[in-house]
N, C-alpha and C positions, 0 to 999 in steps of 0.2 A: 266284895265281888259276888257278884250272883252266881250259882251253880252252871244256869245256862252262860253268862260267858267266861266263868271259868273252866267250863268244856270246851270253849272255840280256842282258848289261847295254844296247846298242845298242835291242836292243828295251822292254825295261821302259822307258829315258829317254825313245822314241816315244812308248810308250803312256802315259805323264805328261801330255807336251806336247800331246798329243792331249785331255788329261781338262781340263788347263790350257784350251786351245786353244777350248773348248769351254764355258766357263763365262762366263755372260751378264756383260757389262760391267756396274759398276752405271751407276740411269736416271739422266740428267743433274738437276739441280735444275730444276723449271721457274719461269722467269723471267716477270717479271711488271713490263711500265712504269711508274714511277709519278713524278710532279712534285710540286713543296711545293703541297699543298694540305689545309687543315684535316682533311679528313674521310679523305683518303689513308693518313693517320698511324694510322685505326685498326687497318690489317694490320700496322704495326710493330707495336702496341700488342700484334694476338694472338703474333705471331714473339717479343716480349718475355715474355709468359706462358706461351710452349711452346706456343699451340694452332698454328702454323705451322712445323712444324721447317725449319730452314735448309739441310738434307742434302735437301728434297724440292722446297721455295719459296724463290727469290732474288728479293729486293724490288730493284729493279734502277732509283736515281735519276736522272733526266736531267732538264737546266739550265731545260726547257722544252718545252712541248707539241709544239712543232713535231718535237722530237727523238723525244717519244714514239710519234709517228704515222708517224714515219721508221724506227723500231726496228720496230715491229709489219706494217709493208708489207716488209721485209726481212728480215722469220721471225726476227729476233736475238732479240725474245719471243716468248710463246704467248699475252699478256694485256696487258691496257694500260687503264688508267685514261683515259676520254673523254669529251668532252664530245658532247652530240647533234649538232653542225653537223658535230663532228669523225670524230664517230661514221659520219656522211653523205658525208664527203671521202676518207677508207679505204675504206669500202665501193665507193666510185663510181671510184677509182683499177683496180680491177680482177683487183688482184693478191692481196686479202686478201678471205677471207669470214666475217667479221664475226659473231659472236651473244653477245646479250648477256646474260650471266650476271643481273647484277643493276641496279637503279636505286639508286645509293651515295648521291646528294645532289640537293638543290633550293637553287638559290641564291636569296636574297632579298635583297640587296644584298650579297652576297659579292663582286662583278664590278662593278667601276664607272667613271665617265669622272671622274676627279678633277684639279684645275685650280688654279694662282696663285690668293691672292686677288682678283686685278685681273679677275678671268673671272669672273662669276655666273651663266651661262645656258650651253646646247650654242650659244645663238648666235654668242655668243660667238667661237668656237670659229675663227671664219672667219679664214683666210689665217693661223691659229696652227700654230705646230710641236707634234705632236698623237703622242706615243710609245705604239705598238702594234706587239705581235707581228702580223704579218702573216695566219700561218698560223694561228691560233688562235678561237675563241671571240670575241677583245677583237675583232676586226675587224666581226665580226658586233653586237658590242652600240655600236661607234662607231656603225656604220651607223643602228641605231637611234635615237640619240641625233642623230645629224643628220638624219637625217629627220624625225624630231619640230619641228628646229628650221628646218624649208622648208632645208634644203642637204646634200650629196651630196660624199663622201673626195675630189671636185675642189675641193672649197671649202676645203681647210687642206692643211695640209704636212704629210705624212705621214713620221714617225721611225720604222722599222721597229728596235726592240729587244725582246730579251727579258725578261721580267718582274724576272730577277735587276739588272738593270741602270738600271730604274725610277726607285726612292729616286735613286740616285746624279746621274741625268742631273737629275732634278727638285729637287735640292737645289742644284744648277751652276746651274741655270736655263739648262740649254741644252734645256731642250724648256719647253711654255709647260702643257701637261696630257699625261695619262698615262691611257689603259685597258688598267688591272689588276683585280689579283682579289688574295684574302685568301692568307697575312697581309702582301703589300705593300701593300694599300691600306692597313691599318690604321695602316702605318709612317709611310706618306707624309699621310695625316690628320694624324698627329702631329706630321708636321715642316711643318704648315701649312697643307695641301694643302685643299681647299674641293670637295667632293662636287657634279657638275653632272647628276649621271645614271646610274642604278643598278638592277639587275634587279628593284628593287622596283615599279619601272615598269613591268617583263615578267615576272608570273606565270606559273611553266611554263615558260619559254624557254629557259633557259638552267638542263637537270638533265645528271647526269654518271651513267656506268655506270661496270661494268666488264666487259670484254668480252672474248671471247678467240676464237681461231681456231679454224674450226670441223674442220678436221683435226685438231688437236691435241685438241679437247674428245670427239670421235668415241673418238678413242688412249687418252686418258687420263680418263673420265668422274669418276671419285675423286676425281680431283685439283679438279675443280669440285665436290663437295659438298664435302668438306675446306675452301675457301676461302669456302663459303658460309655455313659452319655457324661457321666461325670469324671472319666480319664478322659475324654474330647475336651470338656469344659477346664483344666488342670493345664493340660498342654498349652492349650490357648494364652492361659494366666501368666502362666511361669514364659513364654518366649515373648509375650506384650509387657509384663511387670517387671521390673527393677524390684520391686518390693516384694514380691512371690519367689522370686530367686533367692532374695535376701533371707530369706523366712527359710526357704529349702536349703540354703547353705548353714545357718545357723543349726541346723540339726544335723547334717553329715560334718558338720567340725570346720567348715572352712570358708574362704572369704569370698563373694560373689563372683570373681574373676578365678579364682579356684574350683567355682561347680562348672563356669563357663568351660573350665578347659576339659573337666572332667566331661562333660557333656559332649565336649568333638570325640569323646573314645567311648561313650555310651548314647549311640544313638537317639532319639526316644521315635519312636515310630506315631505318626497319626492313627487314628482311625481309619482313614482312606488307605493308608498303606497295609495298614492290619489284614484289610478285606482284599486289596490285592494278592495277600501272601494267602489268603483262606478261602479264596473264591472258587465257587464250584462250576461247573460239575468236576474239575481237574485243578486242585487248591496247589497252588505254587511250593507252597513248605510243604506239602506230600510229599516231592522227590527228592526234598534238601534232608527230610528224614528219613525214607530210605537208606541215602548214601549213608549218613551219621549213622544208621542203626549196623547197619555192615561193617562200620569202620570199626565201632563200639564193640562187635561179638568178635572181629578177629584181633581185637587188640584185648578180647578177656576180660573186656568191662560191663558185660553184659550177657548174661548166663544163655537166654533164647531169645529169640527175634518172637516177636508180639505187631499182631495186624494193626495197620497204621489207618485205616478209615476210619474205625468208628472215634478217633479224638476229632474230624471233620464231621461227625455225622450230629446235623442238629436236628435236635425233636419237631418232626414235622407239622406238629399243631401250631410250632410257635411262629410268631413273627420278630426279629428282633431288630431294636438299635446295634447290637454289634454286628451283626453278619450283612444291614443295608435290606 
């Protein structure tokens, strides 16, 4: 090699490294909470039909709500599947700003206090060992159900477990009733269990989004129509498919007349009605959360009340598929 190009080689390898050096990382996959819950399954359902590629969206399972609200206050997602109280408890923590994409479901007895036979009433209930996720949803609809019945979470003994571990304690009979939600209720119906109180009771109370941080949705506006367009296109699949149902039932454990029924107690909400519930200038679920945040701080589920617009407030450059 000749002197003169054994001088250029030094420099050419730079100026590589440099073109190397300089080439955008690709964007991480954005993750997204999600827990066993009927209506949840329909973003696997689009991620199984390719409308979600998995090089862009990670459906990211955790054992339980409380996890989910834990992941999403510590940036490990960008989205997270919620319930409104819970929707209320991120927001009011301080560290996440909250907005909510879409309205995914309305429970109508999806969530319920279910009990031994030997228990017929929430009266029942008193000085019983009473298995609830703490940080959840189930806390807020026990609440309910004992106040219905004149008595207050001092009046039973509180089993603080997570949903996955329901069936099992409730088959041991080492808790006496259980508030869960689908498909454990349906389980634990099976294995005996006797319904004392169920969000058929509380119309509206108890609906779920999903919601994502509002840095992230600023960063990435796509990536919410993408999600939006593709829970439209899911709905669609699963109420026109025998075979989509079949698919969605195979992962929540049960047989397609089994999600059927599960699905008269968990709504699934369209698109069209999402934007009903979020439409501005005066969004419908602004005063359904309201009432829930007041019910929430005097029943001591909820330390301070936290301004409820900015989860309505969408970034005004954007234009999106979810909000129309």
């Amino acid at each position: 090699m000749s002197n003169g190009v054994a001088a250029l080689v030094p420099a050419v390898l730079l100026a590589v490294s440099l073109v190397m050096g300089c080439r955008a990382e690709p964007e991480p996959p954005m993750r997204i909470g999600t827990t066993f819950w009927p209506s949840n399954e329909l973003l696997f359902l689009a991620q199984e039909n390719g409308w979600l590629n998995p090089s862009e969206f990670r459906l990211v399972e955790f054992v339980d709500d409380g996890e989910v609200m834990r992941a999403i206050r510590n940036n490990a997602v960008a989205a997270a599947w919620l319930s409104m109280d819970e929707v209320l408890a991120v927001a009011q923590s301080g560290v996440v700003d909250p907005v909510i994409l879409f309205v995914s479901d309305e429970s109508h007895g999806g969530d319920a206090v279910v009990a031994h036979p030997d228990l017929t009433t929430p009266a029942d209930l008193k000085d019983r060992r009473v298995a609830v996720q703490i940080d959840s949803v189930s806390a807020y609809l026990l609440d309910r159900a004992l106040r219905q019945a004149g008595l207050s979470v001092a009046d039973v003994r509180l089993v603080n477990l997570p949903p996955y571990r329901h069936l099992a304690a409730f088959r041991r009979r080492e808790v006496d009733a259980v508030v869960t939600s689908e498909p454990v209720r349906s389980q634990i119906i099976e294995a005996g269990g006797v319904e004392l109180f169920s969000t058929v009771s509380t119309p509206f109370d108890i609906l779920r989004a999903l919601v994502m941080r509002r840095d992230y949705l600023e960063s990435h506006p796509q990536q919410a129509d993408t999600l939006c367009a593709a829970w439209q296109r899911a709905i669609v699949e699963m109420r026109s498919s025998e075979k989509a149902r079949s698919w969605i039932a195979g992962r929540v454990g049960t047989s397609v007349e089994g999600l059927d029924r599960m699905l008269e107690r968990v709504r699934v909400l369209s698109l069209a009605e999402s934007r009903e519930w979020l439409g501005v200038p005066k969004p419908k679920l602004l005063a359904t959360l309201a009432r829930l945040q007041t019910e929430l701080l005097n029943a001591g589920l909820l330390p301070t009340a936290t301004p409820l617009e900015p989860m309505f407030r969408w970034p005004s450059a954007l234009e999106s598929v979810c909000r129309g």
